[in-house]
C-alpha positions in Angstrom: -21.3 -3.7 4.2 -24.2 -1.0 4.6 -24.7 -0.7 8.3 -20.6 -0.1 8.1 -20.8 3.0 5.2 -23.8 4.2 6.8 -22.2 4.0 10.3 -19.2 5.8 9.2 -21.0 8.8 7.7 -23.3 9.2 10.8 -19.6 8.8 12.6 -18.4 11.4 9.9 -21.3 13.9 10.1 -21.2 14.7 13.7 -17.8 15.1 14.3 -15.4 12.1 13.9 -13.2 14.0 11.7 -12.0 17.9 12.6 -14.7 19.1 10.4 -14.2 22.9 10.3 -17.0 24.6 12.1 -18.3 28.1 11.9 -18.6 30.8 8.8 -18.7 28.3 5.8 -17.1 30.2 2.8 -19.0 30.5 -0.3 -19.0 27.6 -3.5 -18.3 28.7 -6.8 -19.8 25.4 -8.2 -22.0 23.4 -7.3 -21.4 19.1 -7.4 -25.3 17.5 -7.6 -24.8 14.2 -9.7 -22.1 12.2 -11.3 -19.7 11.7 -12.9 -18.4 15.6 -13.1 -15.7 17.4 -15.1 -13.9 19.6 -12.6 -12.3 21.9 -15.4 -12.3 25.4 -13.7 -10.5 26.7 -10.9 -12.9 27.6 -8.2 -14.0 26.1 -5.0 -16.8 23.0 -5.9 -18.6 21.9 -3.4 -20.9 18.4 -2.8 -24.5 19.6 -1.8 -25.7 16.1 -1.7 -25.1 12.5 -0.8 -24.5 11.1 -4.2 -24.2 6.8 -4.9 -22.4 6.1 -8.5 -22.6 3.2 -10.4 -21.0 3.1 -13.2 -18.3 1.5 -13.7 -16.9 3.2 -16.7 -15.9 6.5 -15.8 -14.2 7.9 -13.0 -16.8 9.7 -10.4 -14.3 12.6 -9.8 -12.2 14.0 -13.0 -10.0 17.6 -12.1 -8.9 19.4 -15.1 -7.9 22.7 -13.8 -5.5 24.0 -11.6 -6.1 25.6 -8.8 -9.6 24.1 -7.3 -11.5 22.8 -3.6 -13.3 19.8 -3.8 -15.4 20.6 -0.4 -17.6 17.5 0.4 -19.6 19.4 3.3 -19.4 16.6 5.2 -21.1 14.5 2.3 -20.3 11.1 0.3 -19.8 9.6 -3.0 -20.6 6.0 -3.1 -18.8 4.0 -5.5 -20.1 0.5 -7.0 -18.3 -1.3 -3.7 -17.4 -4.7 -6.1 -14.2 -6.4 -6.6 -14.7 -5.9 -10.0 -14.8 -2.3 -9.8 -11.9 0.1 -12.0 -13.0 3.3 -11.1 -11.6 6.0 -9.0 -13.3 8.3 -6.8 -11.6 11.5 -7.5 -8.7 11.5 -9.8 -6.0 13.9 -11.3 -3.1 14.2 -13.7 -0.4 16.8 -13.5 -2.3 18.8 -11.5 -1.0 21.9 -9.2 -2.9 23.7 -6.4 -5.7 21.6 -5.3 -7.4 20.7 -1.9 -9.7 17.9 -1.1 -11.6 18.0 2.1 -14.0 16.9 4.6 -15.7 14.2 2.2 -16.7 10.5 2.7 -15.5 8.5 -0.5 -17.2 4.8 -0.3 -16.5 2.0 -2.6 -14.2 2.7 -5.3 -11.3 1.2 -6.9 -9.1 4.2 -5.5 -9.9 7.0 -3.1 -8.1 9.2 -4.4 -5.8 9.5 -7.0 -2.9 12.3 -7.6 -0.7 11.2 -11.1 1.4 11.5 -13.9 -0.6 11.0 -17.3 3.2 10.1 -18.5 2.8 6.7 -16.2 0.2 4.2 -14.8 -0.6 4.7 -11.6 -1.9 0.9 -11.6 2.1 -0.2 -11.5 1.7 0.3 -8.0 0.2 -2.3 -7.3 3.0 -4.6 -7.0 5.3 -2.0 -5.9 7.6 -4.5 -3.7 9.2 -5.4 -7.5 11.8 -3.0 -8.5 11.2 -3.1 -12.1 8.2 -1.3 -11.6 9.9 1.4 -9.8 9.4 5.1 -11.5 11.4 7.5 -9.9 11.3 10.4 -12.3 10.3 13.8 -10.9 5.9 14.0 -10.4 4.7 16.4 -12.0 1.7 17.2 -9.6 2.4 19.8 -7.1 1.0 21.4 -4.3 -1.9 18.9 -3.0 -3.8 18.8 0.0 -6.3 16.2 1.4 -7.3 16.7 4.5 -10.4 15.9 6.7 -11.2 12.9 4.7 -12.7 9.2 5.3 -11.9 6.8 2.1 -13.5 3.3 3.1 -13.6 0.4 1.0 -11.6 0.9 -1.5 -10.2 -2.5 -3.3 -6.7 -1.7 -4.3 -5.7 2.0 -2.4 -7.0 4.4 -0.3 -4.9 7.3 -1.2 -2.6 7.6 -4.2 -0.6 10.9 -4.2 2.6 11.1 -6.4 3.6 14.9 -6.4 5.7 17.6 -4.8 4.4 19.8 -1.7 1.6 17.8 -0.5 -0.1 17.5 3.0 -2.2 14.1 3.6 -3.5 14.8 7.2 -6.3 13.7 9.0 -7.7 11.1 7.2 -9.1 7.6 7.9 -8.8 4.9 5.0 -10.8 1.6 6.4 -10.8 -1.7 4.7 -8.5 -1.5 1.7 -9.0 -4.7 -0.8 -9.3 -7.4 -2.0 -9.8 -6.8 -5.7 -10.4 -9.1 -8.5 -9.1 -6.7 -11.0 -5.4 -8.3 -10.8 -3.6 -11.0 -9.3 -1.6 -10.1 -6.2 -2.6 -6.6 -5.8 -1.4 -4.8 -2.9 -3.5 -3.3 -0.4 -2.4 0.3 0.9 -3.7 2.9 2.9 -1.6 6.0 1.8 0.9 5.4 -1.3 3.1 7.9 -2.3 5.4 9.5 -4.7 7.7 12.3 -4.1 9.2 15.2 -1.4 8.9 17.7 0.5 5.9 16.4 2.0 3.8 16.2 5.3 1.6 12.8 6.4 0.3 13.1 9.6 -2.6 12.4 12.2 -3.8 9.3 9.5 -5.9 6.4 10.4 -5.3 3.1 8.1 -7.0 -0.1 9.2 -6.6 -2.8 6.3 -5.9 -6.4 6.3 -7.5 -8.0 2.3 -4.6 -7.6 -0.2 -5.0 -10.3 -3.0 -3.5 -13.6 -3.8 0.8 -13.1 -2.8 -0.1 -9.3 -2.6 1.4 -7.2 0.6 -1.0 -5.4 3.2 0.8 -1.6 3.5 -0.2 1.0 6.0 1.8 4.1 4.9 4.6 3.9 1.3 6.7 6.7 0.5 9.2 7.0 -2.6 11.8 9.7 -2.7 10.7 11.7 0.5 13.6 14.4 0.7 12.1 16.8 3.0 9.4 14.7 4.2 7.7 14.2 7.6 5.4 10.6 8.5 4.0 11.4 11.8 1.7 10.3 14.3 -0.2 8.1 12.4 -1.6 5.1 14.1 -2.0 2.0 11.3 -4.1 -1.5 12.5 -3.6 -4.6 10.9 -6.9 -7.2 11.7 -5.2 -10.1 10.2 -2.6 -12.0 8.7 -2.3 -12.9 5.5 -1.8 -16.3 4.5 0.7 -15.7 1.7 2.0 -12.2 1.9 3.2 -10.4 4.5 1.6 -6.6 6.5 4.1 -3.8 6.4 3.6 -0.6 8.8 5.2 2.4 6.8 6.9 1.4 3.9 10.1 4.3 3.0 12.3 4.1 -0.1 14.0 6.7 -1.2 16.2 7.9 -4.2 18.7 10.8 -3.1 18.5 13.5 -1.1 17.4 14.0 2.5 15.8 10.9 4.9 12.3 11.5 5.4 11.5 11.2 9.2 9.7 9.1 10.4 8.7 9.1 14.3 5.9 9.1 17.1 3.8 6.4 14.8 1.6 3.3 16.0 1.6 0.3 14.6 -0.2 -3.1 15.3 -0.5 -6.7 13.6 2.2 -5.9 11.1 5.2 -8.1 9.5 7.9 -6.1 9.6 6.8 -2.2 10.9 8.9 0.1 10.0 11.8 0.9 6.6 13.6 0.0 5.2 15.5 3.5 4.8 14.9 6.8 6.8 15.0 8.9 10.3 13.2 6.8 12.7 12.6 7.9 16.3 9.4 7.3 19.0 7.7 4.7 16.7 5.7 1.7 18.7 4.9 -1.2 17.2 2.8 -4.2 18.7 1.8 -7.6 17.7 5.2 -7.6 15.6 5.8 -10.9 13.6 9.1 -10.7 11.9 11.2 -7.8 12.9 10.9 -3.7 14.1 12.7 -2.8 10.9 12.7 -4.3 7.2 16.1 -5.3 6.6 17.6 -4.0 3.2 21.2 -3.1 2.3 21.8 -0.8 -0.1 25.3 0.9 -0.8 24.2 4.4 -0.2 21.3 4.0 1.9 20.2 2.8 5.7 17.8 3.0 8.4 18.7 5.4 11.1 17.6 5.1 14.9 17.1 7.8 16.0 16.4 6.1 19.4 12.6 5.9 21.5 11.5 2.8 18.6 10.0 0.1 20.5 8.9 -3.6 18.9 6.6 -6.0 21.2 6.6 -9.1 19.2 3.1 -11.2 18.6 2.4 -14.2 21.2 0.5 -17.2 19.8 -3.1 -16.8 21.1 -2.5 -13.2 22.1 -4.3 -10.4 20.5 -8.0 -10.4 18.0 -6.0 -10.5 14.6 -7.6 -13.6 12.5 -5.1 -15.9 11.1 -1.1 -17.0 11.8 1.3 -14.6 13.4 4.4 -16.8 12.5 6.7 -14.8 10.3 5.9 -15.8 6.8 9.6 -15.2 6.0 10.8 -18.1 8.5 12.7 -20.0 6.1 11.8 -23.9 7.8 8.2 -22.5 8.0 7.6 -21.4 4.8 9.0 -24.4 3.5 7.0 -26.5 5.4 3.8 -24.5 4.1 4.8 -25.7 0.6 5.5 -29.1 1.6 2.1 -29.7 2.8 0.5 -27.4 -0.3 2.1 -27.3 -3.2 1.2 -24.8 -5.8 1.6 -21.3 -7.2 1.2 -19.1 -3.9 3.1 -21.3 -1.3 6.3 -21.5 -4.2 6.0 -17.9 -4.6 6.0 -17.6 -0.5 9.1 -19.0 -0.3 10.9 -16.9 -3.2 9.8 -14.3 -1.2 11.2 -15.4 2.2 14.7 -16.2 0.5 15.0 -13.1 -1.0 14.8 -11.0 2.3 18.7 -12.9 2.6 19.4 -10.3 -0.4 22.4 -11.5 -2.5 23.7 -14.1 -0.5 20.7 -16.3 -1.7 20.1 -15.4 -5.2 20.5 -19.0 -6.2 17.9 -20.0 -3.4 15.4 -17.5 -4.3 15.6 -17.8 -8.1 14.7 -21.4 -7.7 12.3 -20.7 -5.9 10.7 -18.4 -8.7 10.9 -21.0 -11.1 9.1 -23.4 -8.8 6.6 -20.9 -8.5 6.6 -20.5 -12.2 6.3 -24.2 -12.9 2.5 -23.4 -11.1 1.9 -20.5 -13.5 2.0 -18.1 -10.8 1.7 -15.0 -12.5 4.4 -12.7 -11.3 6.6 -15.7 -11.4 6.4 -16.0 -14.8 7.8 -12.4 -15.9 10.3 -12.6 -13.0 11.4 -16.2 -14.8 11.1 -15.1 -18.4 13.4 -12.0 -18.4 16.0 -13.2 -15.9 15.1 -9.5 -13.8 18.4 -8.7 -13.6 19.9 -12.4 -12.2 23.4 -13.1 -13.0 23.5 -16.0 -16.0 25.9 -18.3 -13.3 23.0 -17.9 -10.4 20.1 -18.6 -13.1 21.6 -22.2 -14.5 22.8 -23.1 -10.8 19.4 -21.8 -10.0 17.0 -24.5 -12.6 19.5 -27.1 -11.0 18.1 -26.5 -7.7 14.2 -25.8 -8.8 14.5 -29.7 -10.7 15.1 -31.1 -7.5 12.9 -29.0 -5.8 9.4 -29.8 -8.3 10.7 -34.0 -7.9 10.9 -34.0 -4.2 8.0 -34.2 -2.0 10.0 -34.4 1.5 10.8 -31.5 3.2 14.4 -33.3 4.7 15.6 -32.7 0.6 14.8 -29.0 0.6 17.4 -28.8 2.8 19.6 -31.1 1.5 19.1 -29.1 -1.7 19.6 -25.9 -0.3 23.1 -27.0 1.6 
């Protein structure tokens, strides 16, 4: 893990980033050690490589309005464990602030852009919808630009906010993480509109336990713009799934989403917006996530191309068969029963939507019966599923947990 950071800054020092050259304007504060209080507006500026190890307190804390954090082409280094809860730089409620060209190593989060009203941490099983916030951020304004965030164990970049520009930065390596079971690993997650990502870098491929590999998620988006961002997937997970860029909005406007790369994902692209030039290789499941919604849809916008992965074709580590293959992801619990192959298949029936509710309830509780943790809240409040679909549901899960042949899921299922 050292010759990679230290690789990376020499890669970020001369150049591998648009680091603005020329006149460089004046600091109003200087940044020597950590952790720091930024609680004045001003320009601060890193005038050292700095390594942080504590893990109590976040390395980065802005308190004002209206402030550049300038790294100078410099680092933090964070304590680079799973264990590891602390963010790099981190803000609540904040308006008018840039972060630029700085190297953040190591930390929990990147960078983190919330509401103090909410947890940021709920986003780390965003694909449940109970965990949804859509209530207006009250951060505006933000820009990060010029910026290399590698190693961080749950997200890269967390943004959730109004007017804000993520361009030109590189996230590398996102998770795994100890901190929580099935944690999600993402690149660039995000909350809000009128808002600009563009000329990114996101390699990743460690989410945790049933947790989902993202490239690029955006909530709301009215007015927003994800372009020409390229997004690597190096493997596949064994129980969850990679998605490209993730879109989900509430009202207003599509976001649009074109001229993107993607490689080594699931499912690339959606499920709602204004897609057009988007290429995506070493697809397993599908171009677009498949979703319906009464008010929403993915549009084509035409120029979206999907090459599918070929057995033995590519350098991704793992197996490129589409985890939500019914037959196949029944056949991975048949041969290993337990907690994550249950929840896999839960998973895999819901992408049917309502017309398997039964299928993927019963599911849940089989995954439950293994004390999978999401499993149990998703069994213990009902989320939402009809009382006629939950008792035809523990029907279905009984027969399930006393079979050990694949031929009966079937039969079960029919």
């Amino acid at each position: 893990m050292k010759a990679k950071f230290f690789f990376m800054s020499l890669f970020l020092i001369v150049g591998g980033l648009s680091w603005a050259k020329g006149k460089v304007s004046k600091c109003d504060y200087d940044i020597s050690s950590l952790p720091v209080i930024v609680n004045k507006p001003g320009k601060w500026c890193l005038n050292k490589n700095l390594t942080y190890s504590n893990n109590k307190q976040d390395a980065i804390t802005i308190q004002s309005n209206d402030v550049t954090i300038d790294g100078n082409s410099l680092y933090i280094k964070g304590p680079n464990n799973l264990d590891t809860v602390i963010r790099g730089i981190i803000a609540y409620d904040r308006q008018n602030i840039t972060i630029k060209n700085i190297h953040i190593y190591g930390f929990h989060t990147g960078i983190l852009f919330a509401d103090s009203t909410m947890l940021a941490e709920s986003s780390m099983y965003f694909g449940l919808d109970y965990l949804y916030n859509y209530t207006e951020p009250k951060s505006n304004n933000i820009v990060i630009k010029n910026v290399i965030v590698e190693n961080p164990t749950l997200q890269g970049i967390h943004v959730r906010g109004n007017n804000f520009n993520i361009k030109d930065v590189h996230v590398i390596d996102v998770g795994p993480t100890r901190t929580y079971p099935h944690a999600f690993a993402t690149g660039i997650y995000t909350v809000g509109n009128l808002c600009s990502i563009e000329r990114n870098l996101v390699k990743l491929g460690n989410a945790t336990g049933n947790g989902e590999n993202v490239g690029i998620a955006l909530y709301m988006g009215s007015g927003c713009r994800i372009s020409n961002n390229d997004i690597v997937f190096d493997k596949w997970l064994t129980w969850g799934r990679n998605f490209g860029i993730w879109t989900k909005i509430r009202k207003g406007e599509y976001p649009l989403i074109e001229n993107n790369s993607i490689s080594g994902a699931s499912y690339a692209l959606g499920p709602f917006g204004l897609f057009r030039g988007n290429i995506a290789t070493n697809v397993s499941c599908s171009l677009f996530v498949k979703r319906k919604h009464p008010k929403f849809e993915n549009v084509d916008l035409g120029g979206n191309v999907a090459i599918k992965w070929i057995p033995g074709n590519g350098s991704m580590q793992g197996d490129g068969t589409c985890p939500d293959d019914i037959p196949y992801a029944e056949s991975r619990y048949a041969s290993n029963p337990g907690a994550l192959s249950a929840y896999s298949v839960a998973i895999a029936w819901g992408e049917g939507g309502a017309a398997t509710l039964v299928e993927t309830f019963a599911w849940f509780i089989v995954a439950a019966h293994y004390k999978h943790e999401l499993a149990l809240k998703i069994v213990e409040g009902h989320r939402g599923y009809p009382d006629d679909v939950v008792v035809q549901a523990e029907i279905m899960a009984k027969k399930i947990l006393s079979s050990t042949k694949l031929a009966l899921y079937s039969e079960i299922m029919s």
